[in-house]
Every structure is written in C-alpha cells, then in structure tokens.
C-alpha positions in Angstrom: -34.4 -6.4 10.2 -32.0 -8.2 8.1 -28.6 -8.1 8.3 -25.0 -8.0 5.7 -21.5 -8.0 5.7 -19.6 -5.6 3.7 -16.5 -4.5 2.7 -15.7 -0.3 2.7 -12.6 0.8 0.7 -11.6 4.0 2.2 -9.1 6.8 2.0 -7.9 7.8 5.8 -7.3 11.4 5.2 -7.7 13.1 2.1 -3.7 13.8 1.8 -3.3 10.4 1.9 -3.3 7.8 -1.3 -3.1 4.8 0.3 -6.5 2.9 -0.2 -7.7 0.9 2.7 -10.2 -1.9 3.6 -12.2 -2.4 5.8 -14.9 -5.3 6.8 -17.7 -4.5 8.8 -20.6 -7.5 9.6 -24.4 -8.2 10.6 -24.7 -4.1 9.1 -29.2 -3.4 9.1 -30.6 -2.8 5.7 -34.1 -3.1 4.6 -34.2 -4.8 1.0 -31.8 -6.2 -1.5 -31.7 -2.9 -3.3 -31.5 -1.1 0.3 -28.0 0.6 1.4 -26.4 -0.8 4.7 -25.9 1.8 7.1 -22.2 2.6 7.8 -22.1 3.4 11.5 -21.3 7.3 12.0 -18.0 6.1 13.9 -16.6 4.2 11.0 -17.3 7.0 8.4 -15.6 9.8 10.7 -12.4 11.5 8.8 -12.8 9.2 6.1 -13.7 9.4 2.1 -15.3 6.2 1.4 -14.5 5.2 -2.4 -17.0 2.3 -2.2 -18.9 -0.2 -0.4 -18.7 -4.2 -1.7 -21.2 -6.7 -0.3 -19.3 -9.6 1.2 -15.9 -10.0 2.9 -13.3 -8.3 -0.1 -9.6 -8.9 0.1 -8.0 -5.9 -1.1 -4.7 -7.4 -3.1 -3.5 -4.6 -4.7 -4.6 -0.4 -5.6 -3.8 2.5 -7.7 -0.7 4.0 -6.8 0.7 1.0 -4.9 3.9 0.2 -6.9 4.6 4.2 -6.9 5.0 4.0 -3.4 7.3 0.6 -3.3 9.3 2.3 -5.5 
C-alpha cells in the first residue's frame, strides 16, 4: 500500500478560533484520487477544516490579527 504525507488544518475545540496545523507522514491510501486515512487518535475532539497533500506551513489565518490586537 502506498504511502503520503499531509498536512491537517484543524480547529482544537469548537469554542476555539485559533486554526492549527498539523503534519502527519507515510498516511495509507489506495490511488491518487483515494483519501488518506487520518488515524482515529488524531481526529479525536477536533473539526478538521481541511487536509493538504505535502508538508504546509501555516503563516497566517482568519481571525489572527483580531487576536494580536
């Protein structure tokens, strides 16, 4: 089975605004079109916004400068 890497950008709680990021590697899938599987560990208490292939640095979000302010 083949393997990718992928980047999940997450909410932690549902309260919460703060978009996070999160890389996970060698993740099965079957084909190109195929999903990965996110393991059931990762996706516990979490609202996954989206899920990028590759390694994603997350430089900014909505919301970020309200909260610096």
């Amino acid at each position: 089975m083949k393997t990718k890497t992928v980047t999940v950008l997450y909410y932690a709680e549902p309260t919460n605004i703060e978009i996070k990021a999160e890389t996970l590697k060698n993740l099965p899938y079957e084909d190109q079109n195929s999903r990965v599987k996110l393991p059931d560990n990762f996706k516990a208490n979490k609202l996954i916004i989206a899920v990028l292939e590759g390694e994603v640095r997350l430089l900014n979000y909505l919301c970020e400068r309200a909260e610096k302010d």
